[in-house]
C-alpha positions in Angstrom: -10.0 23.5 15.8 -8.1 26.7 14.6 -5.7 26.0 11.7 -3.0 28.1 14.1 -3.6 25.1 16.7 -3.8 22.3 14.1 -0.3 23.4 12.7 1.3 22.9 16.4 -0.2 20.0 16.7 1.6 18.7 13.9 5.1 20.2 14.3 5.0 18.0 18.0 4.1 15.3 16.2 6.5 15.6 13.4 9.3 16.2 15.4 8.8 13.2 16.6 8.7 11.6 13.4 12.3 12.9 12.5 14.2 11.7 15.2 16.4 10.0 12.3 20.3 9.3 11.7 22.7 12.2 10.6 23.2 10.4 7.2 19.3 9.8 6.5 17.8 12.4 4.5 14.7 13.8 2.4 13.5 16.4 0.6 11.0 19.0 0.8 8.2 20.8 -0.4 5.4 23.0 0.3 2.7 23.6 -2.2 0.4 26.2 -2.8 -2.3 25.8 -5.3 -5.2 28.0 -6.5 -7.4 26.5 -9.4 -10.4 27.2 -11.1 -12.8 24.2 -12.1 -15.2 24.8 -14.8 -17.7 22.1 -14.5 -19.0 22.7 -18.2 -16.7 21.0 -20.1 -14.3 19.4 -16.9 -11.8 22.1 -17.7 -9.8 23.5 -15.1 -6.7 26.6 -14.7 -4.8 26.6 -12.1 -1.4 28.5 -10.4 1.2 26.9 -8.7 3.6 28.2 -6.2 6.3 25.6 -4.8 9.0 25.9 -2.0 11.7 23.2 -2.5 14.3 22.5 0.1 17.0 20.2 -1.2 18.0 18.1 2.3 20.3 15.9 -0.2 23.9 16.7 -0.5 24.0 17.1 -4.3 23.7 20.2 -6.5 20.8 20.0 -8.7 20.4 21.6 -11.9 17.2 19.8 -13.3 14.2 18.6 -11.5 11.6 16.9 -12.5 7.5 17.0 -12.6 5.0 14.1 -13.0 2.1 15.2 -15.4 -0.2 12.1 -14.7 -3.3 13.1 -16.7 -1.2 13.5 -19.9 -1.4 9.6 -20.2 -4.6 9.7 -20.8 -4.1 10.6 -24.6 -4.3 7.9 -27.7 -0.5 7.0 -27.7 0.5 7.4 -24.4 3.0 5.3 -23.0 -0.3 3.6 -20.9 -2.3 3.6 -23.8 0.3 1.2 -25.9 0.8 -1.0 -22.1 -2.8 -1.8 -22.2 -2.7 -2.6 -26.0 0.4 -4.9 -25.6 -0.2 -6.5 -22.6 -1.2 -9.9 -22.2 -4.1 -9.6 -19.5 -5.3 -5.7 -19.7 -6.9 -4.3 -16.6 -10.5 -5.3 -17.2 -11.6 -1.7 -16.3 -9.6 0.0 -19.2 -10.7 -1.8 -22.2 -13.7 -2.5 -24.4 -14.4 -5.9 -25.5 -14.7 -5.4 -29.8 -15.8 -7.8 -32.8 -13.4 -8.4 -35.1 -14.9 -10.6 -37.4 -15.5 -14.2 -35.4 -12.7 -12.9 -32.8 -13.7 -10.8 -29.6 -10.5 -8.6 -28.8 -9.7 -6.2 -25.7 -9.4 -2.9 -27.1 -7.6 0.0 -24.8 -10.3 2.7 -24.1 -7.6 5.2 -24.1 -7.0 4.6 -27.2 -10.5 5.7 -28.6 -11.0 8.8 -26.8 -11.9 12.0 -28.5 -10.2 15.6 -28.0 -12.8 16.5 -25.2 -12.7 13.4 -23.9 -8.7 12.8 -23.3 -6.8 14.0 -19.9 -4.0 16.7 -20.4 -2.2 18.5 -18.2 -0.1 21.8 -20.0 2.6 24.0 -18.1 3.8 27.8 -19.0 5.2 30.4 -17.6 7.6 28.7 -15.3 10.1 30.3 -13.1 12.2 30.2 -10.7 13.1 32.6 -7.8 11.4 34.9 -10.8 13.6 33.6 -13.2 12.2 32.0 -16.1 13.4 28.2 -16.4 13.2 26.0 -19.7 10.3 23.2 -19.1 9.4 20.4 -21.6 6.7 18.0 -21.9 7.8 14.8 -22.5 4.6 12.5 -21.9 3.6 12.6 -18.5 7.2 14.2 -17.1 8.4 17.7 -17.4 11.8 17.9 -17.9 13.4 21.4 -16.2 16.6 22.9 -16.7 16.9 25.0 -13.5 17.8 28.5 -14.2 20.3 28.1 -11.4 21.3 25.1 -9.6 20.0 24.3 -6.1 22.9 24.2 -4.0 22.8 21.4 -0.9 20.6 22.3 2.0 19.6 25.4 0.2 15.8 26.8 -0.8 14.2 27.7 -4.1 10.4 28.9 -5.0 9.2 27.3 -8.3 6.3 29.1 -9.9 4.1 27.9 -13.2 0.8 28.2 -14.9 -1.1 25.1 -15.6 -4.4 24.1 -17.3 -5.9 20.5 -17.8 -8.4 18.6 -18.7 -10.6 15.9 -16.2 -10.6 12.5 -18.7 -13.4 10.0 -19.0 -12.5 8.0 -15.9 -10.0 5.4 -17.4 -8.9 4.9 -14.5 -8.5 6.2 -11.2 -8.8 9.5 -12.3 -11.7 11.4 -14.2 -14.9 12.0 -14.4 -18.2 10.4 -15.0 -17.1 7.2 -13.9 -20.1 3.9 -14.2 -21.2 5.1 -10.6 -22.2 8.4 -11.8 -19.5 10.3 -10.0 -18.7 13.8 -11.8 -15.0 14.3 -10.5 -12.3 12.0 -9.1 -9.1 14.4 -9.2 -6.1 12.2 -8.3 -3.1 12.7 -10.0 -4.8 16.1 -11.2 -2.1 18.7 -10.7 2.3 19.1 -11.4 3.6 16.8 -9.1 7.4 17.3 -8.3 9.3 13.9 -8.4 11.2 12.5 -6.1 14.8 13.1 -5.4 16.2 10.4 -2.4 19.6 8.9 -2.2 19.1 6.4 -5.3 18.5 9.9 -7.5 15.4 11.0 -9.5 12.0 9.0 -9.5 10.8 10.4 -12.8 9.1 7.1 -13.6 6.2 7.9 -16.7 2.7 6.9 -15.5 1.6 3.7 -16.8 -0.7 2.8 -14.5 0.9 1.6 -11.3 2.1 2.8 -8.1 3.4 6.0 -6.9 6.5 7.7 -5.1 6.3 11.2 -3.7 7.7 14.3 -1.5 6.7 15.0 1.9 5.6 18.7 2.2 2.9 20.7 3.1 -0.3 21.2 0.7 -2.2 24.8 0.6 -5.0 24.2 -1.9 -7.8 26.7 -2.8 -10.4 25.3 -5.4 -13.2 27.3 -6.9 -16.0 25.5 -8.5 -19.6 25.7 -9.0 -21.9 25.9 -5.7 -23.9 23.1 -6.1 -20.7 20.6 -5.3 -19.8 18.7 -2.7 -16.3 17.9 -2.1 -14.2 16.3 0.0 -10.2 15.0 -0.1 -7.2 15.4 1.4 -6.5 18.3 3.8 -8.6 19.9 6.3 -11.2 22.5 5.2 -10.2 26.2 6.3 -13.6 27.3 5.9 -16.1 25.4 6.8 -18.5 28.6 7.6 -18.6 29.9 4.0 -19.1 26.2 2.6 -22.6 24.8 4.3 -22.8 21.4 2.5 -23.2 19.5 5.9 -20.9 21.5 8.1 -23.8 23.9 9.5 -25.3 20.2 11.1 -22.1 20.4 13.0 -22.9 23.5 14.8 -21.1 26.2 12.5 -22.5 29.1 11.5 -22.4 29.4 7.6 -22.1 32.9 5.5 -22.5 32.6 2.2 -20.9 34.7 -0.2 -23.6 37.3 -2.2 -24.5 36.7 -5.1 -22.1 33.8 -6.1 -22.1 31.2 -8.3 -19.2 29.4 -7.0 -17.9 28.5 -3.8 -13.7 28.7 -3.2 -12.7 25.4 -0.7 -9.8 26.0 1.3 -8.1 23.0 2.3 -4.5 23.0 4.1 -2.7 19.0 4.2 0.1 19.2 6.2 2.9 16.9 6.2 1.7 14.7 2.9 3.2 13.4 0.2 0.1 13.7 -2.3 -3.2 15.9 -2.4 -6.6 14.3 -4.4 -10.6 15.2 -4.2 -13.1 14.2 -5.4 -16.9 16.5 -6.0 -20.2 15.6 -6.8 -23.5 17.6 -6.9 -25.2 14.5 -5.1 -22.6 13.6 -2.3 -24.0 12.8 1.1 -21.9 13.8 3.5 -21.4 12.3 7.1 -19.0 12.6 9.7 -18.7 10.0 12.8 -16.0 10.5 15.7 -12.9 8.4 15.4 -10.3 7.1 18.2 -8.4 9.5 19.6 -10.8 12.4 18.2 -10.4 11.7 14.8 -13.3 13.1 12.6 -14.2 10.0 10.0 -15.9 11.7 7.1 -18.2 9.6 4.6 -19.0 10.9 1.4 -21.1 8.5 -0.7 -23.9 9.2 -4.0 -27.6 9.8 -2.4 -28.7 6.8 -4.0 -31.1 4.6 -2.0 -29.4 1.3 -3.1 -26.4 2.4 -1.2 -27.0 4.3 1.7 -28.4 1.2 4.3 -24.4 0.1 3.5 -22.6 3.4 4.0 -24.4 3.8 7.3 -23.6 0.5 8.0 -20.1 0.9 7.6 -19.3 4.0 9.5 -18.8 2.4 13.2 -17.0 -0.5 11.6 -14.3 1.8 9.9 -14.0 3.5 13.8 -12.8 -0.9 14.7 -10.8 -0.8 12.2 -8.9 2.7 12.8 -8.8 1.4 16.7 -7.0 -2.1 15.7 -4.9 -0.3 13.3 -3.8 2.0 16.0 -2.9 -0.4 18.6 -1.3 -3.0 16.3 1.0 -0.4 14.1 0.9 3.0 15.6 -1.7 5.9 16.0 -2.9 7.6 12.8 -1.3 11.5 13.4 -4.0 13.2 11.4 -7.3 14.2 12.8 -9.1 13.7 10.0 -9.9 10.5 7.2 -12.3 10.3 4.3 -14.2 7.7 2.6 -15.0 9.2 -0.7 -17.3 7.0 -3.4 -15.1 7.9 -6.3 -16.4 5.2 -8.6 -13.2 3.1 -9.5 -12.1 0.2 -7.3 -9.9 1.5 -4.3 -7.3 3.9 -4.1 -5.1 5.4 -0.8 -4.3 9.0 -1.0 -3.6 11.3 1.7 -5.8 11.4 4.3 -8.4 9.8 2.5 -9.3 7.6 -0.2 -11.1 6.8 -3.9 -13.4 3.6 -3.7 -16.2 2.4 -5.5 -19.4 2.4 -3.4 -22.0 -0.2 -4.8 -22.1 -3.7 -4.3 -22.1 -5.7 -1.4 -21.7 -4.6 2.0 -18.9 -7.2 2.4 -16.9 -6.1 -0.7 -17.2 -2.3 0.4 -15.8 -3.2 3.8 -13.1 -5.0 2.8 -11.5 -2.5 0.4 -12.8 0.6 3.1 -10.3 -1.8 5.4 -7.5 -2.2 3.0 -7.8 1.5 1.6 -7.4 3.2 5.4 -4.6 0.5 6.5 -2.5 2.2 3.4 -2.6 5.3 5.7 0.0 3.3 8.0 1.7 2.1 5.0 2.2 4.2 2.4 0.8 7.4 3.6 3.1 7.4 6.6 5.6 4.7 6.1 6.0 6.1 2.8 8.2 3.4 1.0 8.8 3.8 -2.8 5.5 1.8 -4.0 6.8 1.7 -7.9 10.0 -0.3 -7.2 8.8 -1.8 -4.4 5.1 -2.5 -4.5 5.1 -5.7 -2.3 5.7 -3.2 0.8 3.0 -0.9 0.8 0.2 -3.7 -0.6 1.7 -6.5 0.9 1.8 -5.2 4.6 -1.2 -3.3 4.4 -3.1 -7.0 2.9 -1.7 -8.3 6.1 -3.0 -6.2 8.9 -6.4 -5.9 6.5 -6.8 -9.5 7.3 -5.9 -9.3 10.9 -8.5 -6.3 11.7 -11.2 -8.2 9.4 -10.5 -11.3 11.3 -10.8 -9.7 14.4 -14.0 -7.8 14.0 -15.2 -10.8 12.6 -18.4 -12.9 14.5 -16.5 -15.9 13.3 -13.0 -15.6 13.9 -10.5 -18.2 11.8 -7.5 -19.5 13.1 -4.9 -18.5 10.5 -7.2 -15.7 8.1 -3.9 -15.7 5.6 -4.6 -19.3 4.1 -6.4 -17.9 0.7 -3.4 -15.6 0.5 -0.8 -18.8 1.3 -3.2 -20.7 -1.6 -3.0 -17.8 -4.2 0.9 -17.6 -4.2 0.8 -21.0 -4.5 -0.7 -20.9 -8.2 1.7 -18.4 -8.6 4.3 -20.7 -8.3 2.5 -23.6 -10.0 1.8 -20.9 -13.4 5.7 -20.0 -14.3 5.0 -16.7 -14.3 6.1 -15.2 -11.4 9.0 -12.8 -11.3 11.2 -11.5 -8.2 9.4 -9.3 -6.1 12.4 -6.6 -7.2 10.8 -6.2 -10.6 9.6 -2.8 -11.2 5.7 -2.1 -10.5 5.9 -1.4 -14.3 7.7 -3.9 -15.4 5.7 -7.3 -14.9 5.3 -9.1 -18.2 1.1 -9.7 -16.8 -1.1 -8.3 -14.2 -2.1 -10.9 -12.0 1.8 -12.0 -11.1 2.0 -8.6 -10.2 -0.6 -8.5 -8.4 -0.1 -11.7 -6.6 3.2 -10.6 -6.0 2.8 -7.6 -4.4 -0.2 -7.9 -2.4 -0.4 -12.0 -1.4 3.7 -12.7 -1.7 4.1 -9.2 0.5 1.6 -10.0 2.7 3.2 -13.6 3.2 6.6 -11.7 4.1 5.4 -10.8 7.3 2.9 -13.5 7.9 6.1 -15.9 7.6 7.8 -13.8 9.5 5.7 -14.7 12.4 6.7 -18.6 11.5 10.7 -17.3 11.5 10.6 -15.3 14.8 7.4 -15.7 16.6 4.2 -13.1 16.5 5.1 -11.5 19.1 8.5 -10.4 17.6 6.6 -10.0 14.9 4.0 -7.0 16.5 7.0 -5.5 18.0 8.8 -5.3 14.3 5.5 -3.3 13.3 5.7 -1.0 16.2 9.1 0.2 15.9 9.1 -0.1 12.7 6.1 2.6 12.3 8.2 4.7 15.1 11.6 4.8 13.6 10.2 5.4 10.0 7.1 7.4 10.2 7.0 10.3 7.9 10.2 8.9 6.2 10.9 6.5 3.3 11.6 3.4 4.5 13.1 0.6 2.3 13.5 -2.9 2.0 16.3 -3.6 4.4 14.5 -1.3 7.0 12.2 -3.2 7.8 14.4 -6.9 8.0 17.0 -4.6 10.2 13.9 -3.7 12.4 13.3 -7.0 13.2 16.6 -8.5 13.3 16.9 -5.4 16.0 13.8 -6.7 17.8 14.3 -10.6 17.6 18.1 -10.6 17.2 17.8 -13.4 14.2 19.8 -13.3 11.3 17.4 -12.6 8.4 19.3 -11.2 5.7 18.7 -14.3 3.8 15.3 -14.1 4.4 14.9 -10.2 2.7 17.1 -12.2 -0.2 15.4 -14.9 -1.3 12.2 -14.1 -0.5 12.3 -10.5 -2.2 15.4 -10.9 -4.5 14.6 -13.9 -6.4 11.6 -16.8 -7.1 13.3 -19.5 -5.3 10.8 -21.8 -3.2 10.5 -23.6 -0.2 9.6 -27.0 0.0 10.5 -29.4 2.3 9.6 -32.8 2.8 9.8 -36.0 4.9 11.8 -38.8 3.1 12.0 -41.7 4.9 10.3 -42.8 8.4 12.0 -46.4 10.0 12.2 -48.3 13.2 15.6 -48.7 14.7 16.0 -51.3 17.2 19.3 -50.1 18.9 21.4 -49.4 22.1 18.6 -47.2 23.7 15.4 -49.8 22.5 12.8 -48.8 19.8 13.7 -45.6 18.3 11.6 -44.1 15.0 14.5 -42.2 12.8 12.7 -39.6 10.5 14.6 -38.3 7.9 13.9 -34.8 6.0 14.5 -33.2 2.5 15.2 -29.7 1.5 13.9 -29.5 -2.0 13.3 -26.4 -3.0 16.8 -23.8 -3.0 14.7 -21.1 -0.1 15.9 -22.5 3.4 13.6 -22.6 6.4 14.3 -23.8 9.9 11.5 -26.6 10.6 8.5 -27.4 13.4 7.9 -30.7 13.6 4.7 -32.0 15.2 4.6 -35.7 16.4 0.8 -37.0 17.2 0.9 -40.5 19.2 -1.4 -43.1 19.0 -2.9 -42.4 22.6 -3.9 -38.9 21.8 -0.6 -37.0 22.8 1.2 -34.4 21.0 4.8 -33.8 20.6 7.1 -30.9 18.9 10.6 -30.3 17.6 11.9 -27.5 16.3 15.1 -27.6 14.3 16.7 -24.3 13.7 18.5 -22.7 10.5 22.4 -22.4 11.1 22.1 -19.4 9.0 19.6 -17.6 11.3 21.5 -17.7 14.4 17.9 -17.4 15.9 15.8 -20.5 18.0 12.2 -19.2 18.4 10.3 -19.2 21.7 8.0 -22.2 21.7 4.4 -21.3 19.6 2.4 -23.7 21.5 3.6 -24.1 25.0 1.2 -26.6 26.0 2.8 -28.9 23.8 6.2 -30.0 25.1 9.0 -29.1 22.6 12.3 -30.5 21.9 15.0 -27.9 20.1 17.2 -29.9 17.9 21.0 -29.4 16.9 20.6 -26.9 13.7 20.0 -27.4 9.8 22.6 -26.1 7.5 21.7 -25.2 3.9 24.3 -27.0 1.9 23.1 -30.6 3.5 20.1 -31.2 1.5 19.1 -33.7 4.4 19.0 -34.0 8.0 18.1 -36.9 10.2 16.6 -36.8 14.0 15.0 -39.5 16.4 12.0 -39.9 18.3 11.8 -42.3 20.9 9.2 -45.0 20.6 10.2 -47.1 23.6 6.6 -46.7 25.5 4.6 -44.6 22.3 3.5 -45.3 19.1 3.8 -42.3 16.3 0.3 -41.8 14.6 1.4 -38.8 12.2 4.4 -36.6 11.7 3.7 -33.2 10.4 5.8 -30.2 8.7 4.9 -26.8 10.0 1.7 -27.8 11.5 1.1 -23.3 11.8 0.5 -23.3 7.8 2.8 -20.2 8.4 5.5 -21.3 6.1 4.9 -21.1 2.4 5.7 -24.6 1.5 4.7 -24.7 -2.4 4.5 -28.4 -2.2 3.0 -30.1 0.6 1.8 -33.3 -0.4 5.1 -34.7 1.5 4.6 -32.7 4.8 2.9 -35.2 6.4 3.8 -38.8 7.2 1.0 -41.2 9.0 1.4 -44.3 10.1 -1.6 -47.1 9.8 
């Protein structure tokens, strides 16, 4: 396809996407980048030409630029996190003697000149003009040379040279898998400007937060590499490397020693690649058209599992497309960059040995970040739990359903996780900074088991259904936006018509619990015969409203269903084949509330809390009452 048709493609598509409120908006940019790799000693120049639009209603007079590989230097602001942190990611330290003691030393923090990552700016302008620019870790600090009036353009232009690190992370080259270059968070990233203000946040290892724009990236580098990234290639007939197999007719610059890719990203909010002399390279036909490219090291150990996963990546685009939304790009890649998972644009980093199973799941988890994160772009560094959280979730739905064993509810190891969360004392509100976590783990369990419980509890609160709607108009309202917290609870308040801004509270906002749990179970012989009076306990301070399954002696089932005041919400019945009774509601201030079952002509066997599993209970010895 012709980049003239590819562009209107997108434009339709976009316009779609922008359908947004007069008081909503965002900024900007369109990039255009031409750098020169020197494969020699992972050295690289580049130029930089960026067109800012300011959508906000403020004057600026400083921006701001995110210099990522600059904290790959002894004394970085990540090099001291890894040495002060309790639990340091396994991947960036070395395990030392000293003396009898074994300690986890930061591999930053040993690195030589040729071996650090830097990133250096000159010569920046703008409109022509030369601006003031300082380094200041991994941000560059600019004093505009004049301000950017609202709704107004400027052209920023600069210089930049950097060096590729030992991969430390993410980033860099010569990773344990033997790839030569993984170039995320390789070139000046603008910061974010939204309605909260500047995202200048120094890199230290997290999460990310970017501006939508347009990427136009030329990259020269010695012949022999294969890359692939973000963007679609331009020119595809002077690159070879696969692309003849696919029917195009390749000229080859004379007597060249490198090759120039041409890739343009439109509509992005980040641009990464990755290149290796040794990349395979395969492409297989997605849903709707979409080309799915694999680019994996020819090593024989690997390549059975990299076949293997190619049409199960074309199930999992398909289940993501009907469940959330259809992906807008025609193009994804699966790129072996050598260092867990990582979602970029359009593509992502993952490691490529191991198991077949393990390479699956994080191919599954890194393309569902394309829904969220890559097109429901919410602010991943304050708000982690949405992008890892919700993408965790529909991972486990499209594993589960692909699966030749299907379970009935695949988020119980997630539910069991959180759980020793709670149990450790170490978890914080899920409003804490991605930075910020006094560990790792509780982060981690925070944001991608807690976040994934948001919605999987929200199928207890308003019913799956409601819940697949949320996601649907949730991806159409906010696509190509930045959505936030209460975006998503107004979406399916808007859908259901509950009540759940104590839900986004609690659940999000602090660590309080739920637990629940039956009190007392007695006979009453009254007015209206044998009655059993069952008697419940709010415990923990997170309220819930209740299903109640009663199982009778002579094999019947029973429900009840008792809703939260607070909710103003009663929930279609989960399991219609089981009678259900809706009791009067439960406030929150009355630690207790008391109902009756009639056991004229049946005997209770066993009364049970939430029989789904659905709602995070932390305690649940108490959830069930049987009767011998």
């Amino acid at each position: 396809m012709k980049k003239i048709l590819l562009i209107s493609v997108f434009l339709l598509s976009f316009a779609n996407g922008f359908a947004q409120s007069s008081e909503y908006w965002q900024q900007h940019v369109d990039y255009k980048m031409d750098v020169v790799m020197n494969v020699k000693n992972y050295q690289y120049k580049g130029k930089q030409k960026l067109v800012y639009t300011n959508n906000s209603p403020d004057t600026l007079k400083r921006v701001y630029y995110h210099l990522f590989n600059n904290a790959f230097q002894p004394g970085s602001e990540m090099d001291a996190r890894l040495q002060s942190i309790k639990d340091p990611d396994a991947r960036m330290v070395n395990k030392v003697k000293r003396g009898d003691t074994e300690i986890k030393e930061s591999r930053i923090k040993t690195l030589k000149p040729d071996e650090i990552g830097y990133l250096n700016i000159s010569n920046f302008k703008q409109d022509g003009i030369t601006a003031s620019a300082k380094t200041v870790g991994t941000i560059l600090e600019v004093t505009l040379a004049k301000p950017i009036l609202p709704h107004s353009k400027t052209t920023f232009t600069l210089d930049f040279d950097g060096q590729v690190p030992v991969q430390i992370r993410r980033s860099g080259r010569n990773n344990a898998e033997g790839v030569e270059l993984s170039m995320a968070q390789w070139y000046p990233k603008i910061a974010e400007f939204d309605f909260e203000g500047w995202h200048a946040d120094p890199y230290i290892g997290r999460e990310f937060h970017g501006v939508w724009g347009d990427f136009d990236v030329k990259i020269s580098i010695d012949k022999e590499y294969v890359l692939g990234g973000s963007g679609y290639l331009q020119n595809k007939n002077e690159i070879g490397h696969g692309y003849q197999d696919a029917g195009i007719s390749v000229v080859y610059p004379k007597n060249s020693k490198t090759l120039t890719w041409h890739f343009y990203a439109p509509m992005v909010h980040d641009f990464t690649w990755a290149a290796d002399k040794n990349y395979l390279h395969d492409i297989v036909k997605g849903p709707n058209n979409v080309d799915l490219h694999f680019l994996y090291k020819n090593n024989p150990e690997i390549i059975e599992n990299w076949k293997a996963l190619q049409p199960k990546m074309v199930q999992i685009m398909k289940f993501y497309n009907n469940f959330v939304g259809n992906y807008p790009y025609k193009q994804y890649s699966f790129i072996q960059g050598g260092d867990g998972g990582m979602e970029y644009a359009m593509c992502t980093l993952m490691l490529g040995n191991g198991k077949f199973e393990g390479i699956l799941g994080t191919a599954t988890h890194e393309l569902g970040h394309s829904w969220f994160q890559h097109i429901l772009a919410s602010n991943e560094s304050k708000h982690p739990w949405m992008d890892e959280g919700f993408t965790s979730y529909i991972e486990d739905l499209a594993l589960n359903e692909i699966a030749e064993k299907k379970t009935e509810n695949p988020f119980l190891p997630t539910y069991k996780a959180y759980y020793k969360l709670v149990e450790s004392g170490k978890e914080q509100p899920q409003t804490t900074h991605g930075d910020r976590y006094d560990e790792n783990r509780p982060y981690s369990i925070s944001s991608y088991y807690k976040g994934e419980i948001f919605l999987a509890q929200l199928e207890y609160l308003i019913g799956k259904e409601n819940v697949a709607k949320t996601l649907k108009k949730y991806f159409q309202d906010f696509k190509f936006k930045h959505p936030t917290p209460n975006d998503i609870k107004r979406t399916a308040e808007r859908v259901s018509g509950a009540n759940l801004d104590w839900y986004l509270t609690d659940w999000t906002q602090t660590t309080n619990t739920i637990d629940y749990g039956i009190k007392d179970v007695r006979i009453d012989l009254g007015y209206t015969g044998k009655n059993t009076v069952i008697t419940l306990e709010r415990i923990g301070r997170m309220p819930m409203p209740i299903d109640i399954l009663v199982e009778y002696t002579d094999g019947t089932k029973e429900s009840f269903y008792i809703p939260l005041r607070m909710m103003s919400f009663e929930k279609e019945n989960p399991n219609p084949a089981i009678k259900r009774t809706v009791l009067s509601d439960w406030t929150w201030a009355n630690p207790t509330y008391t109902f009756w079952v009639d056991s004229n002509t049946k005997t209770i066997k066993k009364i049970t809390i939430d029989p789904s599993g659905l709602m995070a209970d932390v305690k649940q010895a108490d959830n069930t009452y049987e009767i011998k």
